[in-house]
VEXDREN-2710 file (C-alpha; in Angstrom, 1 decimal):
% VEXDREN-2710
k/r/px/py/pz
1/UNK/105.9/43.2/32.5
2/UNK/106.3/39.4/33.0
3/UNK/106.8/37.5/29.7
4/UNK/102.9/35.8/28.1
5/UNK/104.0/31.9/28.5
6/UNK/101.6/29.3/26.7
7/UNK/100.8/25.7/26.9
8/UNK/100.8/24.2/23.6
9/UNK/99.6/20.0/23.2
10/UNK/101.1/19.0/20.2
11/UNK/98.5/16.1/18.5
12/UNK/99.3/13.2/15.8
13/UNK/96.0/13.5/13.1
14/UNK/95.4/10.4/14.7
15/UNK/94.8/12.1/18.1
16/UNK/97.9/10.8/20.2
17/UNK/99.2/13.2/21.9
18/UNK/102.8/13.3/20.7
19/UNK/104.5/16.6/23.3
20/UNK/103.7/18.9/25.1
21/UNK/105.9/22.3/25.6
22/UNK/105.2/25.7/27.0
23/UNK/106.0/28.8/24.7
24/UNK/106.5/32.7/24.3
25/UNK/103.9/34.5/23.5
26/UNK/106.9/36.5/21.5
27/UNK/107.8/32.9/20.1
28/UNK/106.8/32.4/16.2
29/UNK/105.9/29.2/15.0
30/UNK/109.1/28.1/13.4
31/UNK/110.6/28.6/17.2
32/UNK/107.1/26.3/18.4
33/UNK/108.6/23.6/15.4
34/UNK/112.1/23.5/17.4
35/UNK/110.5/22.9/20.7
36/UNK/108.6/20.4/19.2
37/UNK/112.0/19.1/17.6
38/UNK/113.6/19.0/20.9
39/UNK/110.7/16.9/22.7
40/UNK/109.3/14.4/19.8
41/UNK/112.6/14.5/17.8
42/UNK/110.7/15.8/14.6
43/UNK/112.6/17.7/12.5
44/UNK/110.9/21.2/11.7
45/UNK/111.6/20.2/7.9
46/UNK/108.7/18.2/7.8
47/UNK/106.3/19.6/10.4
48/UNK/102.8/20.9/9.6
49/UNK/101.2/22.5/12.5
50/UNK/97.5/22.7/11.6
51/UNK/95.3/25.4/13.9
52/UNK/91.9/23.9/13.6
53/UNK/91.5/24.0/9.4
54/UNK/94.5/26.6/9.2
55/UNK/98.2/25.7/8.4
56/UNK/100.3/27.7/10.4
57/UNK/102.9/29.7/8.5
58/UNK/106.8/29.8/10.1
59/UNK/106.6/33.8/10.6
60/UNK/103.4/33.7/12.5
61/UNK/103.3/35.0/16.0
62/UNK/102.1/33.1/19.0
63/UNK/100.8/35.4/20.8
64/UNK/97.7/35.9/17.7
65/UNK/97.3/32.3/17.4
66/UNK/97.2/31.0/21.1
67/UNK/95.4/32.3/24.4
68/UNK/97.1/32.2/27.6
69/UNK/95.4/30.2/30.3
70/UNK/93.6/27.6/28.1
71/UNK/95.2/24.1/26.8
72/UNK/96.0/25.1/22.8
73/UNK/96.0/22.0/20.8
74/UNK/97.6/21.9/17.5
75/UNK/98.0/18.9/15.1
76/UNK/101.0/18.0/13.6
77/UNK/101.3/16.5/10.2
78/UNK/104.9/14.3/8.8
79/UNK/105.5/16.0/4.9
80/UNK/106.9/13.6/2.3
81/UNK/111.0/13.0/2.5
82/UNK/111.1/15.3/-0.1
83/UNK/111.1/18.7/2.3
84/UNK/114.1/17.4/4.2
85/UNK/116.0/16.6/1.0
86/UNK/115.2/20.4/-0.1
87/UNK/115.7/21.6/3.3
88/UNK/119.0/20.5/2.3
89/UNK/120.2/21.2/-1.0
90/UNK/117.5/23.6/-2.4
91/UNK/118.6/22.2/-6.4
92/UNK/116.3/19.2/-5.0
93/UNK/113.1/21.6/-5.3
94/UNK/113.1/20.8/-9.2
95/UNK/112.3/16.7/-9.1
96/UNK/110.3/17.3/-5.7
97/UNK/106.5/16.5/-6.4
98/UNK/103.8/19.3/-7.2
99/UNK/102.6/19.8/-3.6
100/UNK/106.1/20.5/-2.3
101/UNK/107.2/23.1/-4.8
102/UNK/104.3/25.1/-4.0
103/UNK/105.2/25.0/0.0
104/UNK/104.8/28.7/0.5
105/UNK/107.4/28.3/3.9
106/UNK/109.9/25.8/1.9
107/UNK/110.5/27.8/-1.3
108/UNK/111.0/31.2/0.5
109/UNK/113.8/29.5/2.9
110/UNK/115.2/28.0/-0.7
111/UNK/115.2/31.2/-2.1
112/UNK/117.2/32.7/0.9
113/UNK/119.4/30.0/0.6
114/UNK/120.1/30.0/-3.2
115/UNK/120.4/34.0/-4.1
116/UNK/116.9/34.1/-5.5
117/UNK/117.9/30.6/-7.6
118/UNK/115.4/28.6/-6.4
119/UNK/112.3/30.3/-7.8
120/UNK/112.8/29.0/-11.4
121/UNK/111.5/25.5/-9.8
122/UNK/108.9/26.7/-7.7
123/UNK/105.3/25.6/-8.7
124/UNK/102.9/27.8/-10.6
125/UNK/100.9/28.3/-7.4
126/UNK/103.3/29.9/-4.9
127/UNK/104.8/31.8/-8.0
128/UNK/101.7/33.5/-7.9
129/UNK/102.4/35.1/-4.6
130/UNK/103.8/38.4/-4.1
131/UNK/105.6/37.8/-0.9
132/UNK/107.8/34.9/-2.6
133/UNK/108.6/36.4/-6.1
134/UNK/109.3/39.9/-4.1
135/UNK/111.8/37.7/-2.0
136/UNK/113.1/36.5/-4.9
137/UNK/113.2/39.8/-6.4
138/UNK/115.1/40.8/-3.4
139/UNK/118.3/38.5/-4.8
140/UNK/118.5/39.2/-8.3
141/UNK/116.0/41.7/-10.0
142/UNK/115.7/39.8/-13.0
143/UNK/113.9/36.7/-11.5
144/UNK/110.4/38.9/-12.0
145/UNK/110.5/37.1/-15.2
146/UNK/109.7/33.8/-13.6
147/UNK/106.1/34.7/-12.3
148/UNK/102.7/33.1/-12.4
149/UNK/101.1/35.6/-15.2
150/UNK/98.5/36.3/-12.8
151/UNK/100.3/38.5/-11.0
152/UNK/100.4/40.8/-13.7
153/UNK/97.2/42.1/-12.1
154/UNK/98.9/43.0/-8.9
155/UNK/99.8/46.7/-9.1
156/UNK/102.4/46.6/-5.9
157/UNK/104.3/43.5/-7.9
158/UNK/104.0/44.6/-10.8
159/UNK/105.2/48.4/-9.7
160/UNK/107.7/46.6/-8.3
161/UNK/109.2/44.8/-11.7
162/UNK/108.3/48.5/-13.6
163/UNK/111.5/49.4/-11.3
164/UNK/113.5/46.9/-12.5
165/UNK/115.8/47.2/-15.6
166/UNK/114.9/45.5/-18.5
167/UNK/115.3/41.7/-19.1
168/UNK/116.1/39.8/-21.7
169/UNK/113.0/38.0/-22.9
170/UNK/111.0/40.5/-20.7
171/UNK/107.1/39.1/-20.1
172/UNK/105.3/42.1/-19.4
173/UNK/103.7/42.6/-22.8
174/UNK/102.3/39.2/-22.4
175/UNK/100.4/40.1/-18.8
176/UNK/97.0/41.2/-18.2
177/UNK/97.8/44.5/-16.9
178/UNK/95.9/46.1/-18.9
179/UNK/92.7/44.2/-18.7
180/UNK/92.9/46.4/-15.1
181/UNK/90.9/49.4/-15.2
182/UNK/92.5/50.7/-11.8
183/UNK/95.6/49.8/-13.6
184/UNK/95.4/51.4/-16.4
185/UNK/94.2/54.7/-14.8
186/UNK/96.6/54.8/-12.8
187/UNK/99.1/57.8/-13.8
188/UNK/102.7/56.6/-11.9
189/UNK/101.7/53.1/-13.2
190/UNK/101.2/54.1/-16.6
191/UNK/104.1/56.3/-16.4
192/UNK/106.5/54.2/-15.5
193/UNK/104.9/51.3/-18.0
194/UNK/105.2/53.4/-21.1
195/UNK/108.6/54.5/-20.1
196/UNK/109.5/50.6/-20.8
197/UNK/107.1/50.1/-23.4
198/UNK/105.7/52.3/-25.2
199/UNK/103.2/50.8/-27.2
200/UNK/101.2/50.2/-23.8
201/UNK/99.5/53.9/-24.1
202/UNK/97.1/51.8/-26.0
203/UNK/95.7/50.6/-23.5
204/UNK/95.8/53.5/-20.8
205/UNK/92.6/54.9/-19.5
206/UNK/91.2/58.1/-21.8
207/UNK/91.7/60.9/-19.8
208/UNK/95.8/59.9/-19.5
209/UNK/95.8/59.3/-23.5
210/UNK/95.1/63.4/-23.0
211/UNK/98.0/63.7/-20.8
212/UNK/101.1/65.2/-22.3
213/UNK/103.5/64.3/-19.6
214/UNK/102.3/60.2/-20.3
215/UNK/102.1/60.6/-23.8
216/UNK/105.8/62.1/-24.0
217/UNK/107.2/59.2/-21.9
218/UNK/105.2/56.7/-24.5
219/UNK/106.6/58.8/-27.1
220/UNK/110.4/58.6/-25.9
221/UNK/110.3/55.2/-25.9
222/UNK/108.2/54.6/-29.2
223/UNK/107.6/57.3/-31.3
224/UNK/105.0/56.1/-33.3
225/UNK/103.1/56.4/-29.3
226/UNK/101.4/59.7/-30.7
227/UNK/98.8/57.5/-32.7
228/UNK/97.3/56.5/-28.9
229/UNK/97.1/59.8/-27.7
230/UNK/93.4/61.5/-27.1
231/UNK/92.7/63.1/-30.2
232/UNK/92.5/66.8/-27.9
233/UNK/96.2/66.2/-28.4
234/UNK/96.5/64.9/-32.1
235/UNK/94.8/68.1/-33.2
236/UNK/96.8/70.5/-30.4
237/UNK/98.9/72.6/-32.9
238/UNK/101.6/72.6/-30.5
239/UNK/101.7/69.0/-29.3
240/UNK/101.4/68.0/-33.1
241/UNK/104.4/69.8/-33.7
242/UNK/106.3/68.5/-31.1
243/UNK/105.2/64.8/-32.8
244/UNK/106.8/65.2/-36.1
245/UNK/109.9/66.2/-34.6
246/UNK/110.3/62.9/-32.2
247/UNK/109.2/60.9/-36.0
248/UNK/108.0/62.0/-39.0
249/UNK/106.0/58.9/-39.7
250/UNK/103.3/60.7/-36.6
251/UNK/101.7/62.8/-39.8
252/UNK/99.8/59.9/-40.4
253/UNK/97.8/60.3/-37.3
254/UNK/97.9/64.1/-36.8
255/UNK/93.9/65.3/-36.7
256/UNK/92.1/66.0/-40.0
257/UNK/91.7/69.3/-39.2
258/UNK/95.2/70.1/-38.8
259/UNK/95.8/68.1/-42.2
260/UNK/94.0/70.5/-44.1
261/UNK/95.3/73.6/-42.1
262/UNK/97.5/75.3/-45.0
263/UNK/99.5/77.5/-42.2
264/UNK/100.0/74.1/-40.1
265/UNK/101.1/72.5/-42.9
266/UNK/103.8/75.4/-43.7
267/UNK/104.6/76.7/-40.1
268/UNK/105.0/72.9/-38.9
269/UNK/106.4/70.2/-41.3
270/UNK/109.8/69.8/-40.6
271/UNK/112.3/69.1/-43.7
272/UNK/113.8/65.9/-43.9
273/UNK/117.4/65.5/-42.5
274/UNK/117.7/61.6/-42.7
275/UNK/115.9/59.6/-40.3
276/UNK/117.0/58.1/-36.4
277/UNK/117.9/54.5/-36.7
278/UNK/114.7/52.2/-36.7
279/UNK/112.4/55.0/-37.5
280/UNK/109.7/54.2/-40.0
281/UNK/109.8/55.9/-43.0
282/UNK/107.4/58.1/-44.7
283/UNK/107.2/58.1/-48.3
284/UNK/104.5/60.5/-48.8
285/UNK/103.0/63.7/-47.3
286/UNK/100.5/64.5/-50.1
287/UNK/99.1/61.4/-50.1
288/UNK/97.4/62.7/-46.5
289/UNK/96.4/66.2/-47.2
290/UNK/93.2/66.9/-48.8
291/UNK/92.6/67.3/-52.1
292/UNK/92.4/71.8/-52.2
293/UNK/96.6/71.7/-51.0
294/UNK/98.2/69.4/-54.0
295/UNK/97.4/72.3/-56.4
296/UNK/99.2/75.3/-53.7
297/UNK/103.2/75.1/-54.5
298/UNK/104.3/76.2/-51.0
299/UNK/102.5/73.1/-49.6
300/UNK/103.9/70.9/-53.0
301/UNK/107.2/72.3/-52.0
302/UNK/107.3/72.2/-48.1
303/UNK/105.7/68.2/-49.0
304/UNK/108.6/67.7/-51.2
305/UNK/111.8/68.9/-48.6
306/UNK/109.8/66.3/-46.0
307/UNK/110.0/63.1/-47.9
308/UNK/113.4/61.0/-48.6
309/UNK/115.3/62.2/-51.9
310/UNK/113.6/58.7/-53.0
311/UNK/110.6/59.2/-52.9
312/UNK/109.9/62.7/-54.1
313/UNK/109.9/62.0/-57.8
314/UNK/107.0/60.2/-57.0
315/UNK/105.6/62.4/-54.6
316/UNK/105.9/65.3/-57.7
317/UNK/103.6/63.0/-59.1
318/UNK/100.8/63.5/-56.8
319/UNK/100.5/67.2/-57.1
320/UNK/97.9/69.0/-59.0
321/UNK/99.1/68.8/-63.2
322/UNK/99.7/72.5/-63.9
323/UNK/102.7/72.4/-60.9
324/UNK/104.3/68.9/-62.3
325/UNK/106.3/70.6/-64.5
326/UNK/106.7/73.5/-62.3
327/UNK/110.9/74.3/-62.4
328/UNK/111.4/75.0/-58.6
329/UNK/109.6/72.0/-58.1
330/UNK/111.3/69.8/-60.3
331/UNK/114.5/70.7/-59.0
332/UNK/113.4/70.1/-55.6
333/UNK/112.1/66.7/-56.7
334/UNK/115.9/66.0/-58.0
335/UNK/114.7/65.6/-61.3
336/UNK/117.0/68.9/-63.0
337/UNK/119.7/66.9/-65.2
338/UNK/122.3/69.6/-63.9
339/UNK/121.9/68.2/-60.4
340/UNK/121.5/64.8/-61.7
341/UNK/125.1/64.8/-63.3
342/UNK/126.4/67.0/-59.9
343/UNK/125.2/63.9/-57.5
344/UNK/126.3/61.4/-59.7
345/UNK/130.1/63.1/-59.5
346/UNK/129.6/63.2/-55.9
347/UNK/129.0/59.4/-55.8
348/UNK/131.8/58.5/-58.2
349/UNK/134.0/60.8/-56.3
350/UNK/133.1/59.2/-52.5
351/UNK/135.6/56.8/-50.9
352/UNK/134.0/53.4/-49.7
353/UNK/133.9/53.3/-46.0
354/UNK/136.4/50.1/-44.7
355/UNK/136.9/50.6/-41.4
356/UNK/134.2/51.1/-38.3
357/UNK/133.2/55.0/-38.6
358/UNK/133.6/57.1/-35.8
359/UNK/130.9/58.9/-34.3
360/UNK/128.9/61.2/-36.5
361/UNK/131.9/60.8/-39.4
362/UNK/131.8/58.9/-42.7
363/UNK/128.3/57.3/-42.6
364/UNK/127.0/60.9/-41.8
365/UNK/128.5/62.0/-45.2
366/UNK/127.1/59.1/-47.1
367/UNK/124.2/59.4/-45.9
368/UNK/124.0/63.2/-47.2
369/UNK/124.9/61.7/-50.2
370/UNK/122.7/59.5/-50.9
371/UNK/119.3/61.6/-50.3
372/UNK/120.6/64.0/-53.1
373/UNK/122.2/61.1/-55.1
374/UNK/119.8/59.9/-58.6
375/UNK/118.4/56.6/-58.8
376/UNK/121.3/55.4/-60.8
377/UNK/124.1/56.2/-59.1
378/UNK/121.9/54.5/-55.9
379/UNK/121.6/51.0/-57.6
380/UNK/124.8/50.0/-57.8
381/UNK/125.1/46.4/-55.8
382/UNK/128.1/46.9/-54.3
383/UNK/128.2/50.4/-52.9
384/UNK/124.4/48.8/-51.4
385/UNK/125.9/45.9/-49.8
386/UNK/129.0/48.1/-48.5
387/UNK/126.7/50.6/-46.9
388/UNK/124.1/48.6/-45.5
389/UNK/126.9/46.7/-43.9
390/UNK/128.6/49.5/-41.8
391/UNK/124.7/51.4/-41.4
392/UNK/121.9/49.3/-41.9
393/UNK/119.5/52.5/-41.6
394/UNK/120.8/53.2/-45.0
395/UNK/118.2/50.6/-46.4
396/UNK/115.6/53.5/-46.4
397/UNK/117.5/55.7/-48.8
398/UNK/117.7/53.0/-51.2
399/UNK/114.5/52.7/-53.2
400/UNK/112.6/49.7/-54.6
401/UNK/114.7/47.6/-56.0
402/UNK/116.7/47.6/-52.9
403/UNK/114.1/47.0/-50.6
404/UNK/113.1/43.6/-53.0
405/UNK/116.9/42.5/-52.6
406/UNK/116.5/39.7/-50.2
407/UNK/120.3/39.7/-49.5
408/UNK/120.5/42.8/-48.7
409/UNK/117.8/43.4/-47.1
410/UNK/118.5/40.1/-44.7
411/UNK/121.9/41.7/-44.5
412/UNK/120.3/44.9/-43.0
413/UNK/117.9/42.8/-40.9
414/UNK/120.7/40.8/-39.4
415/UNK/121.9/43.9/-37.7
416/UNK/118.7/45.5/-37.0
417/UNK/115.2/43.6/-37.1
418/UNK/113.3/47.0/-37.4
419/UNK/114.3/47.1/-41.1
420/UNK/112.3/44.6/-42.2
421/UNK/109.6/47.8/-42.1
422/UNK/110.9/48.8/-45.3
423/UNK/111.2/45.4/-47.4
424/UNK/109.3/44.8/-50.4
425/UNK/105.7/43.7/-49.6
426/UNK/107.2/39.8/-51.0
427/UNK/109.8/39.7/-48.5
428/UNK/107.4/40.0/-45.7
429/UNK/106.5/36.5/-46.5
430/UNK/109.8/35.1/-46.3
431/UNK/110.5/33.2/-43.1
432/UNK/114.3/33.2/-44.0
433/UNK/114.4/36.8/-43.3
434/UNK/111.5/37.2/-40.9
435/UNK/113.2/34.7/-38.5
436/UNK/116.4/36.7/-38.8
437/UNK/114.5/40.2/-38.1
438/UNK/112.3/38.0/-35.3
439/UNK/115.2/37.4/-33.7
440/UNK/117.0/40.9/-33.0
441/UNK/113.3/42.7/-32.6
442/UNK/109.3/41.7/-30.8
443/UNK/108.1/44.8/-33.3
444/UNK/108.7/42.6/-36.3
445/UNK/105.6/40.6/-35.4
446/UNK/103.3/43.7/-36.0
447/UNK/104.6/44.2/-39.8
448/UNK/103.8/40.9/-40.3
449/UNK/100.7/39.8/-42.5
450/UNK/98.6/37.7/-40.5
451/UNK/99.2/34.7/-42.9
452/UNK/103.0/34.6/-41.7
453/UNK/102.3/35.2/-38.5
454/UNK/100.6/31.7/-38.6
455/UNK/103.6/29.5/-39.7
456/UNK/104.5/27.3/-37.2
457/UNK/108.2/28.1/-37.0
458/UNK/107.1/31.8/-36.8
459/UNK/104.7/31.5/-34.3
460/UNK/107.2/29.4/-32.1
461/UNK/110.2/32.0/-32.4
462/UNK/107.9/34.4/-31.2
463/UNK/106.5/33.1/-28.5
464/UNK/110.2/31.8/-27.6
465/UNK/111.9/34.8/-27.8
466/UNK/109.3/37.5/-26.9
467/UNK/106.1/35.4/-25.4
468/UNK/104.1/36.7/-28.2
469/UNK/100.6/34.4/-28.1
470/UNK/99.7/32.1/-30.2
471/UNK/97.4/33.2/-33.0
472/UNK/94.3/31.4/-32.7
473/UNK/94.4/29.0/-36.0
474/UNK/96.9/27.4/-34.8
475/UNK/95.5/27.0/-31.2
476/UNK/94.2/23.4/-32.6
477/UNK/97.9/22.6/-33.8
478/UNK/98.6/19.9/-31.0
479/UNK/102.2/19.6/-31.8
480/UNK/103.0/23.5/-31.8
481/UNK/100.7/24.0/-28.2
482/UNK/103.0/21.4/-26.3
483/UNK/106.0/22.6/-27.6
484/UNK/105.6/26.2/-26.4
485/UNK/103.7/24.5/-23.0
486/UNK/107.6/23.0/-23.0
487/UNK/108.7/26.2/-23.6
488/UNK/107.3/28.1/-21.1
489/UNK/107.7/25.7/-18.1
490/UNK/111.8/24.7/-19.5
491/UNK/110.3/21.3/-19.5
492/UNK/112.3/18.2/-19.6
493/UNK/111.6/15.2/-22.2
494/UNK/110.0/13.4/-19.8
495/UNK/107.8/16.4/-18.6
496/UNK/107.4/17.6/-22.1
497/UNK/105.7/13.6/-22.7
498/UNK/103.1/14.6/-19.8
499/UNK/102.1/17.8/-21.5
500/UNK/101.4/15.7/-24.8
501/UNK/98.9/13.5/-22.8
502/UNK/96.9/17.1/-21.4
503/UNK/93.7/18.3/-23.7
504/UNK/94.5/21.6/-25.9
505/UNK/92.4/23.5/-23.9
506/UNK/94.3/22.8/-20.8
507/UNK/97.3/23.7/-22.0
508/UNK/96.2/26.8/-23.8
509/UNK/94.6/27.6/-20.7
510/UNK/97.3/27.0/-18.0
511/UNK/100.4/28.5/-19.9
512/UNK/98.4/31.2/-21.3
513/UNK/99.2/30.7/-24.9
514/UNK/96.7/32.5/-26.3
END
């Protein structure tokens, strides 16, 4: 079959005819921009071949675009210097003007050319297209974190970011996914999105909150998931089960019915054992029954092996009179004087760890130590300081007093931000030690009270770190909206002057602050 050959007039926007040249109809347009090269010595750099009101892109086809037999004008438009100086050294992309960094055709050939690089510098619009941040994808996984929100709301992108490991400063909490319905009824999407995060089964559609298999994947990666399931599941004996072995803090949001199910209660609540690192803490079990179980002693008794050693003096405390004084009871609570002097022994007697621990060694034993160990022999400053140092989980064994210590619990916090969960209601106000969880954790934010949460200096580090939104009183805060505009777009001094001259609602609007 012979080859489809073309005639192609090649047109200044002023109408003079600036070439002619005959073409494949196999031919793309970036080969039509060489021929064109070769007759009106334009460089293809700065060629835009316009097909009646369309732009034609490099990877088109000819063969779509022109029909054999007829005269096919095109008309040619010169692009700013800027494209050549791109064209060649791709770093250029960054000073080029706004129309150039959003050249669909010249920031996917920088992208090839620079490993991916070349996206950071894009503009906002051609960020916003699949094809380039999937090219850039292509080079370096991690460059997902460099597009356009908007596409947050593209299920093939944002499937294909889901596939990628984790980033550093990850932006997928801050996309509108889930203002998707098809989205978030999706079941591989939402599986594979609470698998990263699983605080997102908040937002998946109903009938996959009743779906064990997503529930479980939200649940691997966030315990504390369970509260978003259907309640179906919440009051499934079995499933509930399963919850308060992934984290005892899940009794909270078990279903009523099973709260005040005496045989659930006994058959189901697992005794405490000390708790996986970062898991919250659950100082009560009575507290959540109804009021017919604080006067049965199994239930007293099965309530008291669930708590921390802490906490059950006070939890004693919450059962019906008549079983306060109850001896079993008592002794389970840690408050016999005979196991009181035992513990104490066992404290005195218990080297200091010094040295990292090995897996599963030393901090295992002082752990076991301390849920048996009386308040006393827990408040000693030192052994705190010493412990919290090598195993900052230990803060949860600690009691009160500890968890008002603002050294040590900034100490604890330092190594793991999810320990500010069990400071002092006080020290959730201090932005020393919130920065310092901030930092190592986005889950801080949500133990915050709202009036911290709106300190400028909070607000920033979390929207730096983990592109956690603005809270709305401070959306009239000129100051702190350009500075996290800045931050979003990397902005230079010069730039960052520009964004002060924008209205607030601009701002908030185009970087999506709020």
């Amino acid at each position: 079959m012979a080859a489809m050959s073309m005639d192609v007039q090649v047109h200044a926007l002023s109408g003079v005819l600036l070439c002619a040249v005959q073409v494949q109809g196999s031919q793309t347009v970036a080969d039509l921009k060489g021929l064109i090269h070769e007759s009106a010595q334009i460089k293809p750099a700065v060629q835009k071949l316009l097909l009646g009101r369309s732009v034609l892109r490099n990877t088109d086809c000819l063969s779509e675009l022109f029909t054999q037999g007829a005269v096919n004008e095109v008309v040619l438009l010169q692009t700013d210097k800027w494209i050549e100086e791109v064209t060649q050294d791709w770093r250029r992309l960054r000073k080029a003007s706004e129309a150039v960094r959003n050249d669909k055709d010249l920031v996917l050939a920088a992208i090839e050319r620079s490993q991916g690089e070349a996206v950071k510098f894009a503009g906002d619009e051609v960020r916003a297209d699949r094809e380039v941040m999937l090219a850039a994808m292509k080079c370096n996984g991690s460059l997902y974190r460099y597009a356009n929100p908007s596409l947050g709301l593209d299920m093939e992108f944002t499937l294909a970011v889901l596939r990628q490991p984790p980033c550093r400063h990850c932006p997928l909490p801050t996309w509108q996914w889930h203002t998707s319905p098809e989205m978030c009824s999706d079941k591989g999407f939402m599986l594979l999105m609470v698998a990263r995060n699983g605080v997102a089964l908040q937002h998946a559609a109903r009938e996959l909150r009743g779906d064990e298999e997503v529930v479980r994947a939200a649940m691997s990666e966030y315990p504390l998931a369970f509260q978003h399931a259907s309640h179906a599941l919440r009051s499934n004996r079995d499933f509930a089960r399963y919850a308060l072995t992934v984290g005892m803090g899940n009794f909270i949001h078990v279903a009523d019915e099973l709260k005040g199910d005496r045989r659930f209660i006994l058959d189901c609540l697992p005794a405490y054992h000390g708790l996986p690192d970062g898991s919250p803490i659950l100082s009560s079990i009575l507290k959540h029954l109804p009021q017919n179980l604080h006067s049965d002693r199994e239930v007293v008794f099965r309530a008291l092996e669930a708590v921390p050693p802490c906490y059950r003096e006070a939890e004693l405390s919450r059962a019906a009179k008549d079983l306060q004084s109850h001896s079993e009871l008592k002794e389970a609570a840690g408050v016999t004087p005979s196991r009181a002097v035992r513990m104490d022994a066992q404290m005195a007697q218990m080297p200091l760890p010094t040295d990292q621990p090995g897996p599963g060694s030393l901090l295992a034993e002082v752990r076991q130590a301390l849920q048996y160990s009386t308040a006393e022999a827990q408040n000693k400053q030192l052994l705190w300081r010493t412990l919290v140092d090598k195993d900052p989980a230990l803060l949860t064994m600690l009691g009160q007093e500890a968890a008002a210590d603002r050294e040590l619990v900034l100490a604890a916090v330092k190594k793991d931000g999810r320990m500010l969960a069990h400071a002092s209601d006080d020290l959730l106000s201090d932005v020393g030690l919130v920065t310092a969880a901030l930092e190592d954790d986005a889950a801080v934010y949500d133990l915050l009270p709202e009036a911290t949460r709106c300190k400028a200096e909070i607000a920033l580090l979390a929207f730096r770190r983990h592109r956690i939104k603005l809270p709305k009183a401070l959306l009239s805060n000129r100051h702190l909206v350009v500075e996290a505009a800045a931050m979003q777009t990397n902005a230079t001094d010069v730039e960052k002057r520009r964004l002060q001259k924008l209205p607030l609602a601009h701002l908030v609007a185009k970087f999506e602050l709020a």
